[in-house]
N, C-alpha and C positions, 0 to 999 in steps of 0.2 A: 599502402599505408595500413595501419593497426590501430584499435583503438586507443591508443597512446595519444593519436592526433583528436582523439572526442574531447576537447576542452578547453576551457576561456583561456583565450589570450596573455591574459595577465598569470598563470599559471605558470605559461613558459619562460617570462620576462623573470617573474620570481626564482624560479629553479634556476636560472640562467646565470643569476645576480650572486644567489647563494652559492652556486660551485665555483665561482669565481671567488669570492671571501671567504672559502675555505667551509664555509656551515655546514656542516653533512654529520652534524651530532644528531644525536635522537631528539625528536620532536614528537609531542602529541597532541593531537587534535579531535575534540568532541564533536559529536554532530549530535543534535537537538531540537524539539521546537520547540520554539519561546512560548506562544501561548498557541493555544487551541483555537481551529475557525468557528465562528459562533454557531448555534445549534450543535456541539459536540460537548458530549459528555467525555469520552477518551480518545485511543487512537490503536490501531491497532498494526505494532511493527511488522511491517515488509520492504521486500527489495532488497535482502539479507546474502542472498544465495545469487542473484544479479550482481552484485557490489563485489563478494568473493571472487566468482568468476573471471571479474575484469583483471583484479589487483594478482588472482594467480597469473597472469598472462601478459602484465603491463612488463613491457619492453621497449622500448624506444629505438629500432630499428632507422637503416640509412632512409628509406623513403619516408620514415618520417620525422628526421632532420631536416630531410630536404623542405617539407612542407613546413615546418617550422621556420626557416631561413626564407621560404618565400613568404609565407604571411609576415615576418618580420620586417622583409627587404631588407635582408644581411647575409653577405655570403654566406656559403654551408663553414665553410672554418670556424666560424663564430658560433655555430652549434655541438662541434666534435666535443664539447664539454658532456651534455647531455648524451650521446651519442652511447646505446648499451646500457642505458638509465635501466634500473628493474625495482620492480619490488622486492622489499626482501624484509619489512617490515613486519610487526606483531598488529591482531586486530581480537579486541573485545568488544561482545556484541551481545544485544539483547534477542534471542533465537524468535524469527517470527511466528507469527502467531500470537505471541504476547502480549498485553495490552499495558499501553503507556501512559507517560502522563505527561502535562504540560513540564518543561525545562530538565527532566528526565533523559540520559546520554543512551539512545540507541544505537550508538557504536564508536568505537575511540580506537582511532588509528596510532601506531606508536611504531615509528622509521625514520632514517637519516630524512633531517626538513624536505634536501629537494623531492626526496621519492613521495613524503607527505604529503606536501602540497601539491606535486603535478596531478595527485590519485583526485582531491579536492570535489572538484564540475561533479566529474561520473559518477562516484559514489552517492555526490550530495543528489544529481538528479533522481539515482535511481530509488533510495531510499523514501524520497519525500514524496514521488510519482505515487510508487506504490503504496504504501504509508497512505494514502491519502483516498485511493481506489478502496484497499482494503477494509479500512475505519467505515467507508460510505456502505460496503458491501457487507457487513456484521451487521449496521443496523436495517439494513432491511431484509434480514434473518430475524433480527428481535420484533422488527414492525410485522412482520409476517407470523406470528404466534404458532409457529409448527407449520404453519402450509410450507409447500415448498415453492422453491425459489430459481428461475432458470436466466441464463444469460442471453442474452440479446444486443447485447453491447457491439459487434463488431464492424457494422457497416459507418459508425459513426464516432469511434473511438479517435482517438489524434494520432493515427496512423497503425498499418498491422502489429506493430510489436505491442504499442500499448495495448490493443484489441485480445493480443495474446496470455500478455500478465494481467488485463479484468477477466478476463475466465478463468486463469488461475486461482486469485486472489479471490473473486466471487465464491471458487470450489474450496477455498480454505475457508472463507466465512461458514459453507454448509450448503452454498447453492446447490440444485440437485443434478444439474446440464448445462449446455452450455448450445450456443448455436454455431460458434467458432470451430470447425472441422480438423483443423490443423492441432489448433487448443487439445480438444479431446481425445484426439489421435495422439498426441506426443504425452499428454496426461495420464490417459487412463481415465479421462471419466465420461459419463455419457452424454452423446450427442444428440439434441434435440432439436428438431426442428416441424414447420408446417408448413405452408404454402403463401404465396403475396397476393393479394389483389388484383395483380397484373393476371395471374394464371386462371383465376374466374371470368375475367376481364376476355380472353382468350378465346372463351366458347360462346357458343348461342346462347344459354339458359345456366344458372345456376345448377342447375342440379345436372346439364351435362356435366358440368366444371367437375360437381363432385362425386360424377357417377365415375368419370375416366380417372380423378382420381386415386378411389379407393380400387379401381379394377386392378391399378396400375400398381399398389401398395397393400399385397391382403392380411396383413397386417395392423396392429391400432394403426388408426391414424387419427387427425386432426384437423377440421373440417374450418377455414375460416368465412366466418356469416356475414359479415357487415359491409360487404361491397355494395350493395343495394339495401335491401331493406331488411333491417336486423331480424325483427323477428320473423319475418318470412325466408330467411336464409335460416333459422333455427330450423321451422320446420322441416323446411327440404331436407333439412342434414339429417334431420332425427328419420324422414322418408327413408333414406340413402342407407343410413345405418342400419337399419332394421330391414329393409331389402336387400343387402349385399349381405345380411349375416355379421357386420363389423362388431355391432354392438353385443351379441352372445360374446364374442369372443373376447373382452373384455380390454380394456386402455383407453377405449376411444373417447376424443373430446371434439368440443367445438370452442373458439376463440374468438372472444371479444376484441377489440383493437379500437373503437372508439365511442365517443358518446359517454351517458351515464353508467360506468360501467356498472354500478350496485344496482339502478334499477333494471339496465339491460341483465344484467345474469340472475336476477330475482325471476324475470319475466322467461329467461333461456330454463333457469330449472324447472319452472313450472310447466310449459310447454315438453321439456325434453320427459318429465317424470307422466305426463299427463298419454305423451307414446309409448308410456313402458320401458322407458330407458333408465331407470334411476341409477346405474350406472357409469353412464357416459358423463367426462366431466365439464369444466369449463374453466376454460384458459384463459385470464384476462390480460393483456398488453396495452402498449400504448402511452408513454410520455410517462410513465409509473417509478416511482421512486419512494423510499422509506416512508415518506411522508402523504401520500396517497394508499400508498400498501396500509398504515396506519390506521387511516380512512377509512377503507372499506373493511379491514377486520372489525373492527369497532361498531360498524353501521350492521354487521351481519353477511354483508354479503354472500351469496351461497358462491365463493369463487374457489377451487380447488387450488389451483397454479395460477403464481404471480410470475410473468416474465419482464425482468426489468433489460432495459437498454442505454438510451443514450447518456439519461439524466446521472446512471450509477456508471456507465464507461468513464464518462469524465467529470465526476463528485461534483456535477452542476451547480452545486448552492456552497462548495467550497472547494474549488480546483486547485487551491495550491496549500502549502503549508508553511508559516512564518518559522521555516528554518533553518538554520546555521552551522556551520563545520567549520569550528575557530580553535587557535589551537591554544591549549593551555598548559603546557610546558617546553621549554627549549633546555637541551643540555644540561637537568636536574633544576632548570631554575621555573618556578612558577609564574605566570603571565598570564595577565586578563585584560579583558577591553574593558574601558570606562564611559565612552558613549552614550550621550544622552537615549534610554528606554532601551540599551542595548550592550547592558552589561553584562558580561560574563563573568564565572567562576573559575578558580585557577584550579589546577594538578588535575593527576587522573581520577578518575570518579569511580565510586560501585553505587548501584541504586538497591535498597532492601525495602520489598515485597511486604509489609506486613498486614495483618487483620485488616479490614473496609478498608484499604487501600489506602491505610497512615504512610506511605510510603517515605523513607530518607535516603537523602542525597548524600552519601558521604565519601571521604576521601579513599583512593583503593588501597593505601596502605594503613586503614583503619582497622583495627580488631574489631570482630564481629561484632554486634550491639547483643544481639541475644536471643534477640526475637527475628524474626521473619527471615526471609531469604535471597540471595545473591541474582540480579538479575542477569547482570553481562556476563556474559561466557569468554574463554577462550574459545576462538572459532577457526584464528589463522596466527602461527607462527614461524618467521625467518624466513615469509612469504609464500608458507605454503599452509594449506588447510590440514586442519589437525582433527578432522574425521570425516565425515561422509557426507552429504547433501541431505539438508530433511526434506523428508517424504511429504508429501501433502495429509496424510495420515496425522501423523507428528503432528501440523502445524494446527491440522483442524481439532487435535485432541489439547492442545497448548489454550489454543482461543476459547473452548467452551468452557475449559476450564475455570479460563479466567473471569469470562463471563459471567462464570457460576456465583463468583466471589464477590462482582460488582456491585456499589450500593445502586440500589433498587433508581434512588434521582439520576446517577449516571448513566443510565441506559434509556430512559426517557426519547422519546421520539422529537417531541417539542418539549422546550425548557429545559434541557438535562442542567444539572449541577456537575459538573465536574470535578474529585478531588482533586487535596493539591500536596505535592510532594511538599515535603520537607528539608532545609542542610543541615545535617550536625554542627555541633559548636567547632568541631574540629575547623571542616571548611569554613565557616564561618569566620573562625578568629585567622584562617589564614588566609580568607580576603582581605581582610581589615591591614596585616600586614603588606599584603601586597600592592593596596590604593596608596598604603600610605610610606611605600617605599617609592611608588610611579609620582605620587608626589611631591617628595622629597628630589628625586632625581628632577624634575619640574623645576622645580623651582632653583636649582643651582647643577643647570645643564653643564659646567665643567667639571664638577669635581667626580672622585674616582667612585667609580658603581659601588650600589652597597653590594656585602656577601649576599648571596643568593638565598631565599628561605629556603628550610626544608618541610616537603611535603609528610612528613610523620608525623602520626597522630600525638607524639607526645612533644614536637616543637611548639614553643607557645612564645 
């Protein structure tokens, strides 16, 4: 099977439904989030380059007909419709890295419906996953005020691929490492690591712990102290250091992991400065997240290195994202949901970038407004990518960028303000037609469809 078979049920019922009445006109479908999880000031687009991936490779192959025919309990004959399905659709996209805003389209898929729809699950999962890691992983780059920032995320992540795209994602925010092996190897960026508990645990005494293991590594290393008594595992390391020579040589730290961390690394620089070490640094971990990183910047801490894990693997205080992949036109004709707190906008969209983040929402066949700039890109057309894969490079010079630009309350640790996009009168006046063509049809379910709107800015 291929991942053709990654996705909801009703997916296939739909494509299923559609190539049997003949639908296979161009459709297009926004993905978005409605509003922002609380404590966010923005969000910052990923899952861009995961999403392309799939859609150049979506295929619907006989084993997964067959698998389709058995979650359906319908012969395979009932599926030869689908059978060779591919993409071959257009996709505009806001390039990650960039930072979004609430009801803002991060990517608008435009393909015959069924190919649309069946793409729907995976793009929507991968986008909003990441989308979601990424935003958590910026701001504790901003909560971190220039210390750096290293990954830890992967023993605890919701499985190794997600484990994968937080070290990526983390290293697009500006993390400096990552403890993920695999990550860094296939990246390009550096792998950091120190030692567990278990491994001082191991020997008779602490300071055999970390005599064998600095023999074993004569290079920096990083001594972790707090398996027993913190500050007495300070000194050992600071012993260790300055008898094995570690500390001349210069990287070497020691690592907090639990307790007060500000007053433990208050009391570790003092100790470590008081052996002559004012060099060697201090690592802090442990249940650390934006909002702790916060904390102890603010309070002074003398911590050099923030290593976050579990709480930023899986955006712990907001793990998902209230968002949507609906489509908003079928065969030139504009369409929106009317839904109670879950209305949508019809036609294809362009979002414009302007000054503190006045951002508008306007129709894509709008002439430019004047000011600011076009966010969706083409990225894939007639189902293939229309240029290269961005670099982590790219992505990290896209987000500081944008960061640069951000009002000062949007970045906020606690209480951000978030802007808020704007629609043009354009879309604006052609929602209003189109409620009130949805209902008209409503209301006199027999009579013949009205003509379809058009989406150009000068239809009124």
């Amino acid at each position: 099977m291929s991942e053709a078979t990654t996705t909801d049920l009703y997916e296939v019922t739909m494509a299923m439904s559609y190539l049997r009445e003949g639908m296979t006109r161009p459709a297009t479908f926004s993905l978005f989030v409605r509003d922002l999880p609380p404590e966010r000031g923005f969000l910052v687009a990923a899952g861009l380059e995961s999403a392309l991936d799939y859609l150049s490779g979506l295929r619907v192959g006989p084993e997964d007909a067959d698998a389709f025919a058995s979650a359906l309990h319908r012969p395979l004959r009932d599926l030869q419709p689908l059978l060779g399905l591919e993409f071959t659709g257009d996709v505009r996209a806001v390039p990650e890295g960039r930072i979004v805003l609430a009801g803002e389209p991060l990517l608008e898929v435009t393909a015959p419906l069924p190919q649309a729809q069946l793409a729907e699950t995976y793009v929507l999962n991968q986008l909003s996953h990441q989308t979601a890691i990424a935003s958590k992983a910026a701001r504790c780059v901003l909560a971190a005020a220039g210390h750096p920032v290293v990954d830890f995320s992967l023993r605890r992540t919701h499985g190794p691929q997600a484990g994968f795209q937080a070290a990526r994602l983390g290293a697009m925010a500006g993390f400096a490492g990552t403890s993920n092996v695999a990550a860094a190897t296939a990246l390009g960026i550096p792998a950091v690591g120190t030692m567990a508990h278990s491994y001082v645990e191991a020997f008779a005494t602490e300071e055999e712990a970390f005599r064998a293991f600095a023999r074993c590594h004569p290079g920096p290393v990083t001594l972790l102290v707090d398996t027993y008594d913190t500050e007495e595992g300070v000194r050992v390391a600071a012993r260790v250091l300055r008898d094995l020579g570690h500390a001349a040589r210069g990287g070497s730290a020691v690592r907090l992991d639990s307790g007060d961390l500000g007053a433990l690394a208050a009391r570790a620089r003092s100790i470590l400065d008081t052996a002559g070490l004012p060099d060697v640094r201090i690592i802090a971990s442990g249940g650390l997240d934006e909002y702790a990183v916060d904390d102890l910047v603010r309070s002074g801490a003398p911590i050099d290195t923030y290593a976050v894990g579990t709480r930023v693997g899986v955006s712990a205080d907001a793990p998902y994202l209230d968002s949507a992949y609906k489509m908003v036109e079928y065969d030139g004709r504009p369409v929106m949901k009317l839904s109670s707190a879950k209305v949508t906008a019809p036609g294809p969209k362009q979002v414009f970038r302007r000054t503190a983040y006045a951002d508008v929402i306007r129709l894509a066949d709008e002439p430019s407004p004047g000011d600011g700039s076009p966010m969706l890109e083409t990225v894939m057309r007639g189902g293939q990518r229309t240029g290269g894969r961005s670099t982590l490079d790219a992505c990290r010079e896209r987000l500081a960028a944008d960061l640069a630009g951000l009002p000062p309350a949007a970045r906020r640790t606690r209480d951000p303000v978030p802007p808020s996009a704007t629609a043009s009168e354009h879309l604006s006046a052609l929602a209003r037609r189109v409620r009130r063509r949805i209902d008209e049809q409503r209301s006199a379910p027999y009579a013949r469809p009205a003509s379809p709107e058009h989406t150009a800015s000068g239809s009124q």
